[in-house]
LOMAR-73373 format. One line per 2 residues: number of its first residue (from 1); their letters; for each residue x, y, z of N, C-alpha, C. Coordinates in nm, 3 decimals. Atoms other than C-alpha are relative to their C-alpha. Layout:
NUM	a	X:Y:Z:X:Y:Z:X:Y:Z ~ ...
END
This chain:
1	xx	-0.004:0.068:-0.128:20.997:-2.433:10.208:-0.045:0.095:0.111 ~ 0.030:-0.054:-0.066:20.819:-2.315:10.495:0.113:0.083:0.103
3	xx	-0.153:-0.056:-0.081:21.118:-2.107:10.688:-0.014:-0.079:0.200 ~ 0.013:0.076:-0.089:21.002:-2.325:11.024:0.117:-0.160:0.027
5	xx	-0.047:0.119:0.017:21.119:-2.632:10.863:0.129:-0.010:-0.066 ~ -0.101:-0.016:0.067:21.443:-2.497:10.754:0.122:-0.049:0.071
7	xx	-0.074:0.074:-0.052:21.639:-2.619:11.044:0.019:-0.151:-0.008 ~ 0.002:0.171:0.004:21.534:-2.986:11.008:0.034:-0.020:-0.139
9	xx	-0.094:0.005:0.106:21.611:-2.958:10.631:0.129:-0.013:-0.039 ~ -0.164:-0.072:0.015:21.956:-2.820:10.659:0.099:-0.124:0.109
11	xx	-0.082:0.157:-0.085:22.025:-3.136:10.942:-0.014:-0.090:-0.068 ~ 0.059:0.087:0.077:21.875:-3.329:10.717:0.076:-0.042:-0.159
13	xx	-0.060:0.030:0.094:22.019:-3.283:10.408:0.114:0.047:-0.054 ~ -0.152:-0.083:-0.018:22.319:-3.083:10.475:0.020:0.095:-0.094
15	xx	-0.055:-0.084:0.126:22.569:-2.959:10.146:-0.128:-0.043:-0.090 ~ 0.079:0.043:0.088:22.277:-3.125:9.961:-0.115:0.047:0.001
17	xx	0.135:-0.063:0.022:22.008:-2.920:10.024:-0.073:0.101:-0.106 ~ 0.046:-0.091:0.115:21.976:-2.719:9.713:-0.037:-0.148:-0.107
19	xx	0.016:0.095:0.063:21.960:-3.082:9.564:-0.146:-0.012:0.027 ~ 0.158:0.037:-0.026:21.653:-3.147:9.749:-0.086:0.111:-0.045
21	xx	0.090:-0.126:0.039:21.493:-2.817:9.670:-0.007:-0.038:-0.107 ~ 0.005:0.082:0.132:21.560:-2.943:9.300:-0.126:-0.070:-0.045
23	xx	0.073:0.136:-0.029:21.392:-3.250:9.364:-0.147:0.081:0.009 ~ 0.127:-0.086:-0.053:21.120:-3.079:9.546:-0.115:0.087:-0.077
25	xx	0.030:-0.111:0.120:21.059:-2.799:9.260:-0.087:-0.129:-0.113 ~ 0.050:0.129:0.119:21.017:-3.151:9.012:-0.137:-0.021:0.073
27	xx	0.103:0.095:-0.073:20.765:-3.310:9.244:-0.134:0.100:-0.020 ~ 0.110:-0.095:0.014:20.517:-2.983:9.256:-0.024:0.085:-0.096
29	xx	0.037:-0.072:0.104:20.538:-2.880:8.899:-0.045:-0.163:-0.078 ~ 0.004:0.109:0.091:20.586:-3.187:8.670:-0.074:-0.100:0.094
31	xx	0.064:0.074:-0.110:20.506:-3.422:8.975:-0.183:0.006:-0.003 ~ 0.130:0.037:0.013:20.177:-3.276:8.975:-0.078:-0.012:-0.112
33	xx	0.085:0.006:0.209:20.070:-3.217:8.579:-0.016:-0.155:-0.048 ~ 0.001:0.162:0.088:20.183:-3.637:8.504:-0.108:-0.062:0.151
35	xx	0.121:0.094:-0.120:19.929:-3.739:8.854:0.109:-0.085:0.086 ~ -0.077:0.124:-0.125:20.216:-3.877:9.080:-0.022:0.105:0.104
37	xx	-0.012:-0.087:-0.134:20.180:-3.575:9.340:-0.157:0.050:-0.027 ~ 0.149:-0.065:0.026:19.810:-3.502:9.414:0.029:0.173:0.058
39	xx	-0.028:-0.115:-0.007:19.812:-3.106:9.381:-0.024:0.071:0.204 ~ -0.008:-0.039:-0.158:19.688:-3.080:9.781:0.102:-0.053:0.073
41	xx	-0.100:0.111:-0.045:19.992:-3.285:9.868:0.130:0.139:-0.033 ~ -0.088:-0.111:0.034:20.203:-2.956:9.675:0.059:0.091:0.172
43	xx	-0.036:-0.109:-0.108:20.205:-2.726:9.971:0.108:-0.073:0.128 ~ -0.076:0.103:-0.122:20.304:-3.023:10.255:0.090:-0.104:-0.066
45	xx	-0.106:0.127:0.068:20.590:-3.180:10.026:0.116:-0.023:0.089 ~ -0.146:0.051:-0.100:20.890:-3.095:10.269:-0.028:-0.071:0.104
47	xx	0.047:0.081:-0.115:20.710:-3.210:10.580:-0.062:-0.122:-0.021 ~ 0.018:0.111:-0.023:20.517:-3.465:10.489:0.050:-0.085:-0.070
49	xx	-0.098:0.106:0.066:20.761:-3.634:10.210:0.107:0.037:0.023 ~ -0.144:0.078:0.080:21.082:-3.557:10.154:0.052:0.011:0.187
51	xx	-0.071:-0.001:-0.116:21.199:-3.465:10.551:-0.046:-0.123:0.068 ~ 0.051:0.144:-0.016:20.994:-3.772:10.637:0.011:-0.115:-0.024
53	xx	-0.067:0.124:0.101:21.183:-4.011:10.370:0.113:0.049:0.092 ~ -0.115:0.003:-0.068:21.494:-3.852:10.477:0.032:-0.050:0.138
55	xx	-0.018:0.035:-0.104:21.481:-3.921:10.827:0.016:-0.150:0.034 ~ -0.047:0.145:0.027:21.522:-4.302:10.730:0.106:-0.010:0.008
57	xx	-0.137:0.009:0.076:21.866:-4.217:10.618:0.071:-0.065:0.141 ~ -0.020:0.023:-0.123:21.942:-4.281:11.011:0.021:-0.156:0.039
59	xx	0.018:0.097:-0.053:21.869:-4.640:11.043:0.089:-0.085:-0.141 ~ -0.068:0.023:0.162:22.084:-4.707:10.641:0.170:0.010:0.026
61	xx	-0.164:0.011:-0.041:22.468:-4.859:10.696:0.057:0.089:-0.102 ~ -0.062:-0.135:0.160:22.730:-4.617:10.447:0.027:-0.139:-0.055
63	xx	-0.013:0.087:0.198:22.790:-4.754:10.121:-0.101:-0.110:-0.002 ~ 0.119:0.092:0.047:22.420:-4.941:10.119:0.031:-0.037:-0.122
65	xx	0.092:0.010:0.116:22.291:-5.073:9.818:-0.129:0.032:0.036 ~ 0.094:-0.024:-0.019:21.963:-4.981:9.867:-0.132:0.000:-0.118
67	xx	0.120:0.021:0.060:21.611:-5.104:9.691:-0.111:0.042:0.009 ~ 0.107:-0.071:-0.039:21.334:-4.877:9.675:-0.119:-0.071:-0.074
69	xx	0.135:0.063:0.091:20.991:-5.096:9.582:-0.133:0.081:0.005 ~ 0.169:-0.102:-0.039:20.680:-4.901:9.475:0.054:0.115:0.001
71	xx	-0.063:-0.127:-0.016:20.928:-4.627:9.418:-0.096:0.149:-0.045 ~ 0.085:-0.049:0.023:20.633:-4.427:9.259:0.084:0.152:-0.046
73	xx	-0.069:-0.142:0.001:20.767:-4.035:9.245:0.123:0.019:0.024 ~ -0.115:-0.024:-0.016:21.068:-4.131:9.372:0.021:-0.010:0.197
75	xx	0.021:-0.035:-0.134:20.944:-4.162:9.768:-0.011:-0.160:0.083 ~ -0.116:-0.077:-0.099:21.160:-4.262:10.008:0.145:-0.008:-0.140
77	xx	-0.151:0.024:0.026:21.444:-4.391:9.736:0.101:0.183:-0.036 ~ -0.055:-0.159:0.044:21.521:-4.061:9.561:0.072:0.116:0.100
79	xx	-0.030:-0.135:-0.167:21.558:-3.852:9.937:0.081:-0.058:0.009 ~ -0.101:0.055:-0.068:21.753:-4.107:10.041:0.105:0.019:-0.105
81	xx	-0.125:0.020:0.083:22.006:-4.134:9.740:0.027:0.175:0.014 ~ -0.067:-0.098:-0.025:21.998:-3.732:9.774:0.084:0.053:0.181
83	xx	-0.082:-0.064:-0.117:22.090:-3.696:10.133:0.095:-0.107:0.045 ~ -0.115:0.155:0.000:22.311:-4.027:10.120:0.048:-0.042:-0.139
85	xx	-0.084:0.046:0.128:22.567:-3.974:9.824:0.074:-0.124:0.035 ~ -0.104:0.079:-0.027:22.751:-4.239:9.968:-0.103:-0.147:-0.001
87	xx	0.043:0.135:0.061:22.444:-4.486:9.853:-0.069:-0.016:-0.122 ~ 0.051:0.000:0.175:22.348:-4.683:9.534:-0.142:-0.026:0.046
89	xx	0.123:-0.018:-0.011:22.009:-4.669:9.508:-0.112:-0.049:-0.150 ~ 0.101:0.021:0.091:21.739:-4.842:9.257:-0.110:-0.007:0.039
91	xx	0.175:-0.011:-0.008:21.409:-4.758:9.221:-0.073:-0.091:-0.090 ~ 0.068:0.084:0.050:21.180:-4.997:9.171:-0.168:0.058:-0.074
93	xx	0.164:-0.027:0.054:20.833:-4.923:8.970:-0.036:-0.065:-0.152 ~ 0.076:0.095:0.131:20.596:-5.122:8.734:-0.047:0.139:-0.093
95	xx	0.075:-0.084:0.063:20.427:-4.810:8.588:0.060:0.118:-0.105 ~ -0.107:-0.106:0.095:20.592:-4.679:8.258:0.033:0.163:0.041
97	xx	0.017:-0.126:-0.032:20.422:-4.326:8.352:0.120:0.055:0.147 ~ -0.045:-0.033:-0.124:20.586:-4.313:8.653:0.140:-0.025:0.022
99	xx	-0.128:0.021:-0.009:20.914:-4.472:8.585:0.077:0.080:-0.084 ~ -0.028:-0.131:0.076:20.943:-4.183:8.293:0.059:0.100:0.070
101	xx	-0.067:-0.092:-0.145:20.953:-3.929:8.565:0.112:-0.020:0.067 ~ -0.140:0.063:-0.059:21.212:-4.112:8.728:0.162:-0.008:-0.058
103	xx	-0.096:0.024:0.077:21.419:-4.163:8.462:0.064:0.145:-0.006 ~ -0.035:-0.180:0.050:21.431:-3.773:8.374:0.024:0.089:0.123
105	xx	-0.061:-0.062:-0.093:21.454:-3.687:8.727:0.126:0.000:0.050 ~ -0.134:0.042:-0.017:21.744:-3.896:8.765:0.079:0.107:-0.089
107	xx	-0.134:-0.050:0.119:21.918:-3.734:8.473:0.014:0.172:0.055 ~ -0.047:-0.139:0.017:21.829:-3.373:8.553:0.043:0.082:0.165
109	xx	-0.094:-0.032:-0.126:21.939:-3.381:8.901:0.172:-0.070:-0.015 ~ -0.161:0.007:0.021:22.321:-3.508:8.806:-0.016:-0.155:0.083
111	xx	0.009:0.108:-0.093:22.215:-3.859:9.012:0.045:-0.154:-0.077 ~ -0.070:0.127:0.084:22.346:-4.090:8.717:0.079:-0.100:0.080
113	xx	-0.170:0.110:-0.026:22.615:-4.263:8.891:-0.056:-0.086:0.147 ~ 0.044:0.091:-0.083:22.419:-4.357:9.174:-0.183:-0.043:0.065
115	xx	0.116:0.057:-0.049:22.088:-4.420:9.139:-0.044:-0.030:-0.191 ~ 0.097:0.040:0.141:21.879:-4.639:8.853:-0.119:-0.028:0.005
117	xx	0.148:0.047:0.052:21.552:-4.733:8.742:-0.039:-0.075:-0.040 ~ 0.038:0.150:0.066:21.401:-5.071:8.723:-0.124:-0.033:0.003
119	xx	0.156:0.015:-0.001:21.077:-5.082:8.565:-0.025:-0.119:0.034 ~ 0.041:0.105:-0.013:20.900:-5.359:8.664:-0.049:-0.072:0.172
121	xx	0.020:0.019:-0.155:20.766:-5.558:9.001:0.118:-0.038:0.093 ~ -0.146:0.073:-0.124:20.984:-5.685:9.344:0.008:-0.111:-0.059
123	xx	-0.047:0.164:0.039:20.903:-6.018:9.226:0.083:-0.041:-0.126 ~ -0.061:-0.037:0.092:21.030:-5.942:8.895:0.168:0.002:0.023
125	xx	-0.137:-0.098:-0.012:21.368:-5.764:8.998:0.080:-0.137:0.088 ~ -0.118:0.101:-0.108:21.409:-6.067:9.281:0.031:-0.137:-0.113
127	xx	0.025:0.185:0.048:21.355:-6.390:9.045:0.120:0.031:-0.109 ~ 0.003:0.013:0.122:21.512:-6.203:8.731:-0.061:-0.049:-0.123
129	xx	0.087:0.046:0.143:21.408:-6.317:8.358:0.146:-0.003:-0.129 ~ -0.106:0.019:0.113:21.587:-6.407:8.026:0.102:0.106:-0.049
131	xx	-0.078:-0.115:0.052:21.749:-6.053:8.000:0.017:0.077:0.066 ~ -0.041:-0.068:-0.138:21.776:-5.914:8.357:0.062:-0.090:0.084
133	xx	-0.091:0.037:-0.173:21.973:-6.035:8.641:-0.096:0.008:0.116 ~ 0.083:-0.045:-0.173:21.766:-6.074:8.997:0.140:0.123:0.081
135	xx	-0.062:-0.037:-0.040:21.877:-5.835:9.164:-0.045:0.019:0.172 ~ -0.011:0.019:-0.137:21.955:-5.791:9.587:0.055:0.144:0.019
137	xx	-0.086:-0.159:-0.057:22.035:-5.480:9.834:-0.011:-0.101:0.147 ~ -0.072:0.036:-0.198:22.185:-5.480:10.199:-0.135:0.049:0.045
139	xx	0.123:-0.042:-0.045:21.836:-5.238:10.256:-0.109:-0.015:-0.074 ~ 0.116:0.017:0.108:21.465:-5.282:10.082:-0.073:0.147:0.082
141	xx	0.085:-0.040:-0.056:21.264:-4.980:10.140:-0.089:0.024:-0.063 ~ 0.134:0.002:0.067:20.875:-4.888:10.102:-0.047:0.102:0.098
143	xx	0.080:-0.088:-0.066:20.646:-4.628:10.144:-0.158:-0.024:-0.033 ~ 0.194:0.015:0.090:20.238:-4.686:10.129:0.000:-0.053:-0.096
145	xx	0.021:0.096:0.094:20.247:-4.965:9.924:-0.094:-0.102:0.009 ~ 0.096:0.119:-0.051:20.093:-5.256:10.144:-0.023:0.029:0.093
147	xx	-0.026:0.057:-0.180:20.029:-5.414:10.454:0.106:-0.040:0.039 ~ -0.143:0.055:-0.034:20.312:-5.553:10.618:0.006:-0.138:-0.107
149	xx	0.013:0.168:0.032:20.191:-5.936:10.517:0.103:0.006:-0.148 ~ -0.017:-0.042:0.127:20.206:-5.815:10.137:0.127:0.022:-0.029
151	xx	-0.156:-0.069:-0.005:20.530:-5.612:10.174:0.071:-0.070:0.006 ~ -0.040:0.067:-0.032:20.675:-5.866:10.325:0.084:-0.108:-0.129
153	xx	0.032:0.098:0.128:20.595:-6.128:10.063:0.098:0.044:-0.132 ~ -0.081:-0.078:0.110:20.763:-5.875:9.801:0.109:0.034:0.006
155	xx	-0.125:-0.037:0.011:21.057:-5.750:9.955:0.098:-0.051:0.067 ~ -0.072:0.091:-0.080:21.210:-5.996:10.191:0.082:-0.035:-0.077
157	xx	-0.105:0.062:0.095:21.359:-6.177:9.886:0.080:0.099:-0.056 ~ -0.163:-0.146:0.079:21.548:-5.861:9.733:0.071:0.032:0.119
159	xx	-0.142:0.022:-0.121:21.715:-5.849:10.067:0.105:-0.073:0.029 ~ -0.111:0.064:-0.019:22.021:-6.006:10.102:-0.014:-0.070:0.156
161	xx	0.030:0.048:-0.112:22.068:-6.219:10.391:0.110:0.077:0.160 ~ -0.057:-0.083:-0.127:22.131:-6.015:10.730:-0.024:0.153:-0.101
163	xx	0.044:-0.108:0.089:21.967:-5.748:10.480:-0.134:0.031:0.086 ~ 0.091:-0.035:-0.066:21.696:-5.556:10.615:-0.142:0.069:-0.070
165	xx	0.141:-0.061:0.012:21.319:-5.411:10.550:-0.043:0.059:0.039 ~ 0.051:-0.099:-0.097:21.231:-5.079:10.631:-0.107:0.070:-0.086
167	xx	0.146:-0.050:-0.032:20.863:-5.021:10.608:-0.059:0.179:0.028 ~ 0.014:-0.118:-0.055:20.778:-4.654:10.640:-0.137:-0.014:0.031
169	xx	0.107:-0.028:-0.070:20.425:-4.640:10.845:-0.024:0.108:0.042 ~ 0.088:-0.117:-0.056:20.162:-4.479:11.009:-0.037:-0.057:0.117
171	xx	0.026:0.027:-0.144:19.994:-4.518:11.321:-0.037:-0.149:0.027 ~ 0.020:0.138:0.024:19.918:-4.862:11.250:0.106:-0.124:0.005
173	xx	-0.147:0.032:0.012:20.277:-5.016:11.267:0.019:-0.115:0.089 ~ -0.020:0.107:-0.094:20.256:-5.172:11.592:-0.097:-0.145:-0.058
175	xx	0.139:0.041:-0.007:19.892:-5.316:11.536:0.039:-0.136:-0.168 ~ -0.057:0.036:0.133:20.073:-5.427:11.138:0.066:-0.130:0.055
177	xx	-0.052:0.103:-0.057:20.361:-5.616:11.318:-0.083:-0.107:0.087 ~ 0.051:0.148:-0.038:20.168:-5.839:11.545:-0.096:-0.063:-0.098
179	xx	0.051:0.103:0.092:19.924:-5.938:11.283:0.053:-0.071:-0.071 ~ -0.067:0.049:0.144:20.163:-6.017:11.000:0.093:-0.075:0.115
181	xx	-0.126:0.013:-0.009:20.424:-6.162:11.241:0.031:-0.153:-0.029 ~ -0.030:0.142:0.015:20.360:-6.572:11.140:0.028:0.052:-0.155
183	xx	-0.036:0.016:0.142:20.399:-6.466:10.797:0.147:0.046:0.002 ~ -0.104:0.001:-0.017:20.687:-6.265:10.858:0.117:-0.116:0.023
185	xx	-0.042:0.058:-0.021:20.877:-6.542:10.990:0.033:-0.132:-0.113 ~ 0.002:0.109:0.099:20.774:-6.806:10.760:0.055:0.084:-0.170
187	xx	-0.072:-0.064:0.092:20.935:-6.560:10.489:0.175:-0.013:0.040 ~ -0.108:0.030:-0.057:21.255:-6.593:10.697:0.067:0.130:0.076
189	xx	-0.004:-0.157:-0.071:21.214:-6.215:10.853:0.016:-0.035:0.144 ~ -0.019:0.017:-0.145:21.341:-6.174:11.218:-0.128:0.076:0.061
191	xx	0.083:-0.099:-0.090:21.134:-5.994:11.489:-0.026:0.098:-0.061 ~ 0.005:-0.124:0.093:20.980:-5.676:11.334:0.006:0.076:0.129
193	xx	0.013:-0.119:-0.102:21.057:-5.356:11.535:-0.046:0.106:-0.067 ~ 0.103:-0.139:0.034:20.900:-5.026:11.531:0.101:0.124:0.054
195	xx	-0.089:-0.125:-0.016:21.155:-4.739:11.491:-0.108:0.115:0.000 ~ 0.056:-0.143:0.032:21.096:-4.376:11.512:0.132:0.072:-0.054
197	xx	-0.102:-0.047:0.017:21.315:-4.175:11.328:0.007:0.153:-0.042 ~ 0.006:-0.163:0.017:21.430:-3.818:11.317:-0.058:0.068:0.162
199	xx	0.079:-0.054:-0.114:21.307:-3.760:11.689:0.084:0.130:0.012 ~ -0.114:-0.153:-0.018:21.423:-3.412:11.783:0.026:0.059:-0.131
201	xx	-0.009:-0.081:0.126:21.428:-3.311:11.444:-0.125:0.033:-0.140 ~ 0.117:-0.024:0.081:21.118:-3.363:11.262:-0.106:-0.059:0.109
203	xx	0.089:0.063:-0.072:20.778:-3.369:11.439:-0.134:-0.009:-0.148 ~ -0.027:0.138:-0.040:20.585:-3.632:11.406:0.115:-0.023:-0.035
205	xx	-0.091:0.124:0.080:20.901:-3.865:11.370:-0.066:-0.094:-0.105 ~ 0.035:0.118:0.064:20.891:-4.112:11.134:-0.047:-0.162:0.017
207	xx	0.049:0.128:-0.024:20.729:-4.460:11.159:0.050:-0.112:-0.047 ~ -0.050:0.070:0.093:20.934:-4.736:11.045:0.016:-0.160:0.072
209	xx	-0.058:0.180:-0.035:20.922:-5.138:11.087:0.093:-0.030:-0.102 ~ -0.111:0.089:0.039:21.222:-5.301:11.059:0.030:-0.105:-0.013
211	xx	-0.030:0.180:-0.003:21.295:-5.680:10.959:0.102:-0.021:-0.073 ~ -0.100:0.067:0.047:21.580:-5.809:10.936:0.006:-0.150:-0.066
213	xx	0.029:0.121:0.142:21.608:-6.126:10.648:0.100:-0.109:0.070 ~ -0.091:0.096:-0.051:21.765:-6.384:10.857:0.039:-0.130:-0.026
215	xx	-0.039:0.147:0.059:21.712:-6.709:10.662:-0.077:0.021:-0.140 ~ 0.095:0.010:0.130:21.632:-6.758:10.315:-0.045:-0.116:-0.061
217	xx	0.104:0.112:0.025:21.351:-6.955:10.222:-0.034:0.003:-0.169 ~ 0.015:-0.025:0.119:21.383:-7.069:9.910:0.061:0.049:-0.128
219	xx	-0.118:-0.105:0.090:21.566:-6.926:9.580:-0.131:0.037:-0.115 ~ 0.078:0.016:0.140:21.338:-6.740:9.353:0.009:-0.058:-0.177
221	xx	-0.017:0.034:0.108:21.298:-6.877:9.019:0.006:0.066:-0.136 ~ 0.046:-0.071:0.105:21.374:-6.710:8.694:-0.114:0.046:-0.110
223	xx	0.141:0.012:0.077:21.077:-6.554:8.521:0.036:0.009:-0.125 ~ -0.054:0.014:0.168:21.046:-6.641:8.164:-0.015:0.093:-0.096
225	xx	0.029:-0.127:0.076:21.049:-6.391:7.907:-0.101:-0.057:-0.067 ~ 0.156:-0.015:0.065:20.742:-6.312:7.692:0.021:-0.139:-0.105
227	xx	-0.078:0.102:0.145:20.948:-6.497:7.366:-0.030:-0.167:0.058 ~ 0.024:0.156:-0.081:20.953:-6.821:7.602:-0.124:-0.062:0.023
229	xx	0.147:0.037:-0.092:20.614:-6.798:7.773:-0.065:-0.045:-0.159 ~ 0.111:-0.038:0.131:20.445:-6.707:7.367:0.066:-0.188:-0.099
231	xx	-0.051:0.135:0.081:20.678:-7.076:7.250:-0.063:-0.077:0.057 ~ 0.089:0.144:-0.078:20.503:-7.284:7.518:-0.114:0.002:-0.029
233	xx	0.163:0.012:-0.003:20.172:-7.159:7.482:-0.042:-0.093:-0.192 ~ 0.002:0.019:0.140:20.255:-7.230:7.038:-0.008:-0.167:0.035
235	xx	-0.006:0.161:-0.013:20.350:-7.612:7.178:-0.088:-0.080:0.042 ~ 0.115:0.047:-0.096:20.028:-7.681:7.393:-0.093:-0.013:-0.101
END
């Protein structure tokens, strides 16, 4: 860690900062050999990921549930479940390769008890299927996944209702919200706002739209397992 960024670390992730170093160590060895951390991304991991995820932790009620979609490396859910023991945390990802990592990071940081791994998509995780449960959090978060519209579309429904959607952005955030905001709505998302978070402690702050899930439109429908889908197609 650059010794600059050692104060915003240490606010950041408190007794838990040898956790994140952990973490950190994973992301720029293994991280980069399996292709989830591009090796020029190694040097700027505290600043531009993990103090940058963390600084979310700010706008996250205690004892969340919390849904990380597009969890990819582990970015934002993983920061967050380390500098917020006090939330459960599932990571969402379709990509075996990537949910591998996850799995083994979980285990070899001691994070068993409060964070899991659910391969597969949002739409997936929200509808359930013949041998999962849909599952819901009080928070959904995302990092560089979509557009808002998209995002939207995916993670509104794993929100619980008076559950929220926090978006991590870029300079584009404002410009995001007013385009997407008829879709928003017609998903059953309130007003989107445009946090900053971490001011005074990490520069840039963080970029984050927020939508709160205020009506739910709709109940997703269970998706059918393979066994089901492979009997209908035998009957046609």
């Amino acid at each position: 860690m650059p010794p600059e960024l050692a104060p915003a670390a240490l606010t950041l992730f408190g007794d838990r900062l040898d956790l994140a170093a952990a973490y950190a160590e994973l992301l720029v060895t293994d991280g980069v050999v399996r292709g989830l951390i591009g090796p020029r991304e190694a040097p700027r991991i505290w600043d531009r990921h993990l103090l940058n995820c963390a600084a979310v932790a700010e706008l996250i009620p205690a004892n969340a549930t919390v849904l990380d979609v597009g969890s990819g490396a582990g970015l934002p859910g993983m920061v967050l479940a380390i500098a917020r023991p006090d939330l459960t945390v599932t990571l969402i990802e379709p990509l075996a390769r990537r949910t591998s990592f996850l799995i083994e990071a979980v285990e070899q940081l001691g994070l068993t008890r409060s964070v899991r791994v659910f391969r597969g998509r949002a739409d997936e995780a929200a509808s359930g299927s013949a041998d999962r449960y849909p599952i819901s959090g009080d928070v959904v978060t995302a990092r560089a996944v979509a557009p808002l519209d998209r995002l939207a579309t995916w993670c509104l429904p794993l929100a619980v209702r008076g559950g929220r959607l926090l978006a991590l952005k870029g300079s584009s955030a404002a410009a995001e919200v007013e385009e997407h905001a008829g879709v928003v709505a017609r998903l059953g998302g309130g007003e989107a706002a445009v946090r900053l978070c971490g001011v005074e402690v990490i520069d840039p702050p963080t970029t984050v739209v927020e939508i709160v899930r205020e009506r739910v439109v709709g109940q997703p429908r269970p998706a059918a397992s393979k066994r089901a889908r492979a009997g209908r197609a035998r009957r046609r």
